[in-house]
C-alpha positions as CSV (number, residue, x, y, z in Angstrom):
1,X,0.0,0.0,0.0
2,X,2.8,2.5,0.8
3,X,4.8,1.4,-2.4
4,X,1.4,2.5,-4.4
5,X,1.1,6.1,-2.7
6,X,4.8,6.9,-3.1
7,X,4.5,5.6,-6.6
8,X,1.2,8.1,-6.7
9,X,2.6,10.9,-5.3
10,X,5.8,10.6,-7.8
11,X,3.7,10.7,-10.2
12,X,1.7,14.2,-9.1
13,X,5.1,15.2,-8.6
14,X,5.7,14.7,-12.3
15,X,2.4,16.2,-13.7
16,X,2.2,19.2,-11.5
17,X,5.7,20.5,-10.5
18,X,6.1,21.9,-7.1
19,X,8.0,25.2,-7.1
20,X,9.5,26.4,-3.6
21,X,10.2,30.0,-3.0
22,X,13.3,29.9,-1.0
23,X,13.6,32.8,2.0
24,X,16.7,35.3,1.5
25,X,18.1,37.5,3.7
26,X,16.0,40.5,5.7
27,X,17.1,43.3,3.4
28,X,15.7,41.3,0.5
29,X,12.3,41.6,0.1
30,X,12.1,45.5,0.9
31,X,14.4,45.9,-1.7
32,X,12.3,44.3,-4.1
33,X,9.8,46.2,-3.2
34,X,11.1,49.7,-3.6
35,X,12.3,48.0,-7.0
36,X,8.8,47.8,-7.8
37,X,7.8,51.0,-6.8
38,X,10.7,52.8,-8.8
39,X,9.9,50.8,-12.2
40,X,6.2,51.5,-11.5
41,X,6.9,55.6,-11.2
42,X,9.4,55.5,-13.4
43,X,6.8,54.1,-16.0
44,X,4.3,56.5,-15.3
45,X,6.8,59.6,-15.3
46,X,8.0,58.0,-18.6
47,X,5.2,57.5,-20.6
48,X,5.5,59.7,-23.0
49,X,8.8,57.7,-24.2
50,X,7.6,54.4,-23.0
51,X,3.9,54.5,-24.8
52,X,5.7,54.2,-28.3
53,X,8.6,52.0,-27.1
54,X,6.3,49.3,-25.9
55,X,3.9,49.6,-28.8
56,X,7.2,49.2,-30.9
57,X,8.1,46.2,-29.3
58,X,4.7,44.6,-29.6
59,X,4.1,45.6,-33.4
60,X,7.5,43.7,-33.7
61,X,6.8,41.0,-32.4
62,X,3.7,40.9,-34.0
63,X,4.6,41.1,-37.8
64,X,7.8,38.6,-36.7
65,X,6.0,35.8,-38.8
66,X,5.4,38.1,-41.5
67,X,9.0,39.1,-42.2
68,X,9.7,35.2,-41.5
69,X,8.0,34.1,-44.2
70,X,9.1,36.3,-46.6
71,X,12.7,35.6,-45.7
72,X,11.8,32.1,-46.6
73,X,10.7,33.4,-49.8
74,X,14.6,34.4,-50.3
75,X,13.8,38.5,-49.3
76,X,16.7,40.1,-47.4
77,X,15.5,41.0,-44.0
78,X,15.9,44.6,-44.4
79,X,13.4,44.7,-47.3
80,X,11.2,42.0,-45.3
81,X,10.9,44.3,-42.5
82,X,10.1,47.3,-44.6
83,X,6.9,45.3,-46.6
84,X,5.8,44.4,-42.8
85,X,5.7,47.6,-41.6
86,X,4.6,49.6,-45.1
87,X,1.6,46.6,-45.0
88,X,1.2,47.7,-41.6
89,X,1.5,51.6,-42.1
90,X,-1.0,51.1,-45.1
91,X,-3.3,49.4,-43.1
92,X,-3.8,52.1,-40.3
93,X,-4.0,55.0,-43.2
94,X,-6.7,53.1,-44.6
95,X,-8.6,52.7,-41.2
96,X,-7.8,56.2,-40.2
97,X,-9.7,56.9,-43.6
98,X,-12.7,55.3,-43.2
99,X,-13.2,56.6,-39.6
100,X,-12.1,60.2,-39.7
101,X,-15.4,61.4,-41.5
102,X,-18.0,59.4,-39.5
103,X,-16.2,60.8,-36.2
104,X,-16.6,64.1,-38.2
105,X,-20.0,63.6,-38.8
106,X,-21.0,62.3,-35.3
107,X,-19.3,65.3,-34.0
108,X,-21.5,67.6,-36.1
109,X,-24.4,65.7,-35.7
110,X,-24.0,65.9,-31.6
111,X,-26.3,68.4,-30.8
112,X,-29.2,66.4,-32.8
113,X,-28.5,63.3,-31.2
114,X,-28.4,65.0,-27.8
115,X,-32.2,66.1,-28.5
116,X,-33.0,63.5,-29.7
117,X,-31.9,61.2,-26.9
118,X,-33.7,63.3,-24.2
119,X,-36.8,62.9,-26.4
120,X,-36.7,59.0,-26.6
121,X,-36.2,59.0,-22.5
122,X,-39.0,61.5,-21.3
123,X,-40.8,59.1,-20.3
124,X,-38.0,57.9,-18.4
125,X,-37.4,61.8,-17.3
126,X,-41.5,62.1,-16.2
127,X,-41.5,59.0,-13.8
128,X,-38.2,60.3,-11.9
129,X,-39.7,63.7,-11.8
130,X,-41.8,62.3,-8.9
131,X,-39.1,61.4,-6.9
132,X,-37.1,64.8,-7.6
133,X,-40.1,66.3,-6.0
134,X,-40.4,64.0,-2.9
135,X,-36.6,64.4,-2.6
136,X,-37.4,68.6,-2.7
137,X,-39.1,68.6,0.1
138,X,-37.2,66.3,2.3
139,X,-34.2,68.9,1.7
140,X,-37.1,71.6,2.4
141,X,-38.0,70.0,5.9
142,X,-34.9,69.8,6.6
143,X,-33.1,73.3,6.0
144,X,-33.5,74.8,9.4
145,X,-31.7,77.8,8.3
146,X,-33.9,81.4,9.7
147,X,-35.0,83.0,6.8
148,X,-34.3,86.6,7.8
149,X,-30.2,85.0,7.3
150,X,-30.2,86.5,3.8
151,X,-27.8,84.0,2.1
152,X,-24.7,85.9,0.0
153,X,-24.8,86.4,-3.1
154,X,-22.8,83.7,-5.0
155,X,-19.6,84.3,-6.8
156,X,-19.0,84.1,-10.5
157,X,-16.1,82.1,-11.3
158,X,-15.6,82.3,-15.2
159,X,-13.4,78.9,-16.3
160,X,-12.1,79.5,-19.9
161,X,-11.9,76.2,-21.4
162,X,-9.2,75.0,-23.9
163,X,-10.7,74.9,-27.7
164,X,-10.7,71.4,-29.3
165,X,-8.5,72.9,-32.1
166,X,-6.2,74.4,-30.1
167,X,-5.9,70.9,-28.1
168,X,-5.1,69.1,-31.3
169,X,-2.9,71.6,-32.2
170,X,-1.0,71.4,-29.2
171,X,-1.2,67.3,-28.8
172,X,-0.9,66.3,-32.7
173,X,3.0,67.0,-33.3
174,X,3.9,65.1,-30.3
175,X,1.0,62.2,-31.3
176,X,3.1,62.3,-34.7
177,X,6.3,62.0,-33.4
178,X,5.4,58.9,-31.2
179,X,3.8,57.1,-34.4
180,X,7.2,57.8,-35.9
181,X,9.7,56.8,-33.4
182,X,7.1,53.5,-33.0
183,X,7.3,52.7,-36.7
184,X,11.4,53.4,-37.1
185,X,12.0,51.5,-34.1
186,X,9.8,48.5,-34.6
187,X,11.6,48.2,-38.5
188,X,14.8,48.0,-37.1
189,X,14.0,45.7,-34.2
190,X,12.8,43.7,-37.5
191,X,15.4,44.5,-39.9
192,X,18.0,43.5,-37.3
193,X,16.7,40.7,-35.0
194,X,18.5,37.8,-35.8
195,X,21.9,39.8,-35.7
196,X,20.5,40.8,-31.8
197,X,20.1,37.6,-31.2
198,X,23.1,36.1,-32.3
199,X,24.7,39.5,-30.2
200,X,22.7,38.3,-27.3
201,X,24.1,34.7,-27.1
202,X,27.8,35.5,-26.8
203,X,26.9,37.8,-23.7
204,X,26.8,34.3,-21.8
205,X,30.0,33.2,-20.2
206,X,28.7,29.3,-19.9
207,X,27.1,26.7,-22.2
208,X,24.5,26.4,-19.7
209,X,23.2,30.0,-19.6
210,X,23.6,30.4,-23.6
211,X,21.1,27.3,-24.1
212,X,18.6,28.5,-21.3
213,X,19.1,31.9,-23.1
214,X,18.6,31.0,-26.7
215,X,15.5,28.2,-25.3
216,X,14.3,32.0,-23.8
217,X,14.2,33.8,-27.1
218,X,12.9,30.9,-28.9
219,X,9.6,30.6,-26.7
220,X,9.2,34.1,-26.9
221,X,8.8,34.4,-30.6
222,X,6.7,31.0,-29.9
223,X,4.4,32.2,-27.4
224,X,4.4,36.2,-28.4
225,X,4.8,36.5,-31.6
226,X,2.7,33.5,-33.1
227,X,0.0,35.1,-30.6
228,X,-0.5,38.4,-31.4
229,X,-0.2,37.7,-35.4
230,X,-3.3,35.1,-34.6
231,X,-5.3,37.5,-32.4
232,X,-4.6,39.9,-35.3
233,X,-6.0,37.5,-38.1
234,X,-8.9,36.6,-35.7
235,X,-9.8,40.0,-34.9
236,X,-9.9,41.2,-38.4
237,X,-12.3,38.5,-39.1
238,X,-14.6,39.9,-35.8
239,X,-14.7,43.5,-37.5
240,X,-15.3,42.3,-40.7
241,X,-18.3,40.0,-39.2
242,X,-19.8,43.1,-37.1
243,X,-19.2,45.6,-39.9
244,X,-21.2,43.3,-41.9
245,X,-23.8,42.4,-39.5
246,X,-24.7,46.2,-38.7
247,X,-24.8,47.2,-42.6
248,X,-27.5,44.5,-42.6
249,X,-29.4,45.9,-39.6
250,X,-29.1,49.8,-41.3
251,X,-26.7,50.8,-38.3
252,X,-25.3,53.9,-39.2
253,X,-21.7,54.0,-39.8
254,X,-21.4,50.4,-39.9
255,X,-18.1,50.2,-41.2
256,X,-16.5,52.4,-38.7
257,X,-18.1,50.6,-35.8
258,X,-16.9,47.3,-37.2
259,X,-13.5,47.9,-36.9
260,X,-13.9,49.7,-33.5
261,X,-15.4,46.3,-32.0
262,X,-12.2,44.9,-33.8
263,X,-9.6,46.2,-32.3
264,X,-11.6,46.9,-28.9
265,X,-11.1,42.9,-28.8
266,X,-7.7,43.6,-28.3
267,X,-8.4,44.4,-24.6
268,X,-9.9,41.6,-22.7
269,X,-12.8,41.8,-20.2
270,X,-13.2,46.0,-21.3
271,X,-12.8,46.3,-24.9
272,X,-16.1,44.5,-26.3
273,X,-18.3,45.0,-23.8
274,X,-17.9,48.8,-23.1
275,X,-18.1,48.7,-27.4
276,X,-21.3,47.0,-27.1
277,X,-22.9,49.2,-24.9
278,X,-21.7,52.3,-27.3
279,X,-23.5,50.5,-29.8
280,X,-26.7,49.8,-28.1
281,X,-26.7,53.8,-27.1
282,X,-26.5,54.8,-30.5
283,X,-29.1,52.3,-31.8
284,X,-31.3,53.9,-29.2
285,X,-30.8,57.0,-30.8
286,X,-31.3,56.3,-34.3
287,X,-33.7,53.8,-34.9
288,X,-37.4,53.5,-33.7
289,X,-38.5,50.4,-33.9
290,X,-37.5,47.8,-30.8
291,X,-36.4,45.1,-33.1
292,X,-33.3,47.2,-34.7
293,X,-32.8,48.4,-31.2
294,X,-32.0,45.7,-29.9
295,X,-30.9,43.6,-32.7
296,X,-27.6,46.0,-33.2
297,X,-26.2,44.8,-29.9
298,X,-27.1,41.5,-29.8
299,X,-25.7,40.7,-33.0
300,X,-22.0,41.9,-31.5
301,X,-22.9,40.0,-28.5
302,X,-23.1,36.7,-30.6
303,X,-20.1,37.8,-32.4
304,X,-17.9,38.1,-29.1
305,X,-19.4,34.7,-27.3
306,X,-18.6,33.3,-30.6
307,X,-14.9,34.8,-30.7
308,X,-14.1,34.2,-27.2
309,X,-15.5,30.9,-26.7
310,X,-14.9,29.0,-29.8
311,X,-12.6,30.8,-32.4
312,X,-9.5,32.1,-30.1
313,X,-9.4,28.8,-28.0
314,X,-9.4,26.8,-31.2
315,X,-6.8,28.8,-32.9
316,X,-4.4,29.8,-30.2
317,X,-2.2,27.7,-28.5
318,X,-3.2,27.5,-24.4
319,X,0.3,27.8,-23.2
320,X,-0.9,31.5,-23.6
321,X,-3.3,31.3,-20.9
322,X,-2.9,33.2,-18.1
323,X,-4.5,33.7,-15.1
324,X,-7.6,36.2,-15.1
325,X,-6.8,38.4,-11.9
326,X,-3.4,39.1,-13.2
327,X,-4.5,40.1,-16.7
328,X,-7.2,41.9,-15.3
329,X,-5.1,44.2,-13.2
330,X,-2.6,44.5,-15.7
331,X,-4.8,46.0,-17.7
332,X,-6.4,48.3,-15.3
333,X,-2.7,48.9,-14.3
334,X,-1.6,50.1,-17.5
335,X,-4.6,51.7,-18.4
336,X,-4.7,54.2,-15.9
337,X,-0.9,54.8,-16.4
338,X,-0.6,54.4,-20.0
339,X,-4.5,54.9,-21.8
340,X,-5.4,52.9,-24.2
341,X,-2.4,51.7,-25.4
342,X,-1.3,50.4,-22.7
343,X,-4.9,48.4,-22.0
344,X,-3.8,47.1,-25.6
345,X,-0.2,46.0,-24.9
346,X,-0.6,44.8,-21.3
347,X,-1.8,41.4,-22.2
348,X,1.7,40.9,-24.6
349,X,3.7,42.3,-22.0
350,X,2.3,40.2,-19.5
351,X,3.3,36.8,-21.9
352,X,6.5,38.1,-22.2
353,X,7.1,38.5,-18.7
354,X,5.6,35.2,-17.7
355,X,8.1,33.6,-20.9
356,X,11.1,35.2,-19.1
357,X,9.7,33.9,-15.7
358,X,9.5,30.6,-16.8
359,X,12.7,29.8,-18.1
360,X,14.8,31.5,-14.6
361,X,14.7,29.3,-11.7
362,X,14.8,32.6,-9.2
363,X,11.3,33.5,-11.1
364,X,9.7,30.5,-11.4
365,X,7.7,31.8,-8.6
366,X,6.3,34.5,-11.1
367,X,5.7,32.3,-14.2
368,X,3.4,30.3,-11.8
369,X,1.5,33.4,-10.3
370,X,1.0,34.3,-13.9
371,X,-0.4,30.8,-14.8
372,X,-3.3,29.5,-14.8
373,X,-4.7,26.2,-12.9
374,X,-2.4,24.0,-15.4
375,X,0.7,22.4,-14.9
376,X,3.2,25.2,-15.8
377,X,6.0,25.3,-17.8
378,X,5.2,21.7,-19.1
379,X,8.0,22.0,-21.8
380,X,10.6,24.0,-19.1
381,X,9.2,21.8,-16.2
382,X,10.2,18.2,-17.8
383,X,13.7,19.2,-18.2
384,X,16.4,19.4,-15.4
385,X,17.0,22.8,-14.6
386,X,20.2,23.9,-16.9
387,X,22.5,25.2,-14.3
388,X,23.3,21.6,-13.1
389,X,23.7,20.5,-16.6
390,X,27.2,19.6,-17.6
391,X,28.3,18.9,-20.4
392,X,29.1,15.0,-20.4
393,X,32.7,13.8,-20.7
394,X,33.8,12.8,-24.2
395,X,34.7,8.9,-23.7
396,X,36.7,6.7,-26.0
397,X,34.7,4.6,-28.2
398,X,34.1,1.0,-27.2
399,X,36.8,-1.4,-28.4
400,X,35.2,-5.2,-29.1
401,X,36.0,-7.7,-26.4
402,X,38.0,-10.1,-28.4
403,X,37.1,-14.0,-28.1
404,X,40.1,-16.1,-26.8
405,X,40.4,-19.3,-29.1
406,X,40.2,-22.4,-27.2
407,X,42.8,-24.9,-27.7
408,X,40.8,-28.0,-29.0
């Protein structure tokens, strides 16, 4: 019986590796800490040059299949890299072009909408008037103030607000100069990536390191790359889908709001949702009838379920998952520090991180905070760890044991 539960437990051992976080010394862990409070104020003081730096880095990795395979196709790199990027570049323009005049026309067609929305809810408006008026007098019964106190007369405080054209004028140069430095950057992390890597391998003083370092880089193009370029494909597909689906249903500006649901997919748990709700307040402002109403955001709501459920978890690889509180607050994280593009990067930076994590024994502790419920590592975790590796002793080859002939 005891032979059969060590033999189990071996085996649980095997399948789900135990990872021990070893206690330093006392000065340790508060010096991780402040760590982590410099990088995180450091990152927030610096976003202006981090936003387009980890954008960069992302769109490289990103379009890392793409200047692959045309290297395959016998392209230099440094013409690979520019087609991946000028595809890229030419993609943006031609979303940029399609959305800049329905925002345009939205934006001159505000003050319509605005009436119109406060017509469709006066209903809505007449049933809470009854509670503004009980609410009136409760503050009435209440005020105990004498009325011969004559109350002073309030202050005018005039606020001059900033113009909208003066606030593009002032934000658009340095907008322009981020897209810039994020396009020139991620062509040369493109152009010059293999010659980095082969850099990056003779940093190494051992053969152990330089194989856990190159296994490091490897995964990461695995796990990053390969994932964004899918989500890419995948989400390309969503926008084309809901831009279709709302032309059908008459939404206005169907196009525009197609590729807005696609690349609000880009952010998990925020992106679509807060996209659908946008939708289904503008199909309560343009259309009359209930079934259009509520057909616009129901059709995106099919598309999502459909996306999230079916498509991405049959497309891309699981050793992506991570675990949900962590991307959460990453993305909250980097959101608040960042905007919106850090919401859209923190998810890649995140893999990256836990890619790093996984393959250094002093963070293996990370890579399986990151994780989800599964065994973690599985391809990391099945090998011995490669600082105890040696490399084996070359030994003479085997000479044939030579029969003695017996005298007859």
């Amino acid at each position: 019986m005891e032979r059969e539960t060590k033999a189990e437990l071996e085996e649980k051992n095997e399948r789900f590796p135990v990872v021990h976080v070893h206690g330093g010394s006392a000065i340790r862990r508060p010096l991780i800490l402040l760590a982590v409070c410099a990088v995180g104020l450091i990152g927030y003081l610096a976003r202006d040059f981090l936003i387009p730096t980890a954008a960069a880095i992302v769109l490289a990795l990103m379009l890392t299949p793409v200047a692959s395979t045309l290297e395959r196709a016998h392209v230099p790199p440094t013409p690979s890299a520019a087609a991946s990027v000028s595809l890229l570049a030419l993609l943006v323009a031609g979303l940029l072009a399609v959305a800049i005049p329905s925002i345009s026309s939205w934006a001159a067609q505000a003050p319509y909408l605005t009436y119109t929305l406060e017509r469709k809810l006066e209903g809505l408006r007449s049933s809470l008037a009854i509670v503004k008026q009980v609410s009136d007098r409760v503050e009435q019964a209440t005020n105990v103030a004498p009325a011969s106190a004559a109350a002073p007369a309030p202050e005018k405080v005039v606020v001059r607000e900033k113009s909208m054209l003066g606030e593009l004028a002032s934000t658009t140069p340095v907008v322009i100069l981020q897209i810039g430095y994020a396009g020139v950057l991620a062509f040369m992390l493109l152009a010059h990536r293999n010659d980095h890597r082969r850099q990056m391998l003779r940093i190494p003083l051992t053969w152990a390191t330089r194989v856990r370092l190159a296994r490091m880089m490897r995964d990461i193009n695995d796990r990053v790359g390969h994932y964004l370029f899918a989500l890419a494909v995948i989400y390309a597909g969503v926008a084309v889908v809901a831009a279709v689906a709302l032309a059908l249903l008459g939404f206005p500006n169907a196009i525009m709001w197609g590729i807005v649901m696609g690349l609000a997919s880009f952010v998990p748990f925020v992106g679509a949702p807060l996209t659908i709700g946008l939708v289904a307040l503008i199909a309560l402002i343009s259309f009359d009838d209930w079934l259009r109403i509520l057909g616009a955001p129901a059709a995106l709501l099919v598309i999502h379920f459909a996306e999230s459920q079916f498509i991405t978890p049959a497309f891309v690889s699981r050793r992506c998952a991570l675990n949900t509180v962590a991307v959460f607050v990453t993305i909250a994280l980097l959101g608040w520090m960042w905007g919106a593009i850090g919401a859209i990067v923190a998810v890649p930076l995140l893999i990256l991180l836990s890619t790093v994590a996984a393959h250094l024994p002093s963070l293996r502790w990370l890579e399986v905070m990151l994780s989800d419920d599964r065994p973690v590592s599985e391809k990391v975790a099945q090998k011995p760890a490669l600082v105890s590796i040696k490399r084996p002793p070359i030994k003479p080859p085997r000479q044939p044991r030579r029969r003695l002939a017996t005298a007859k």
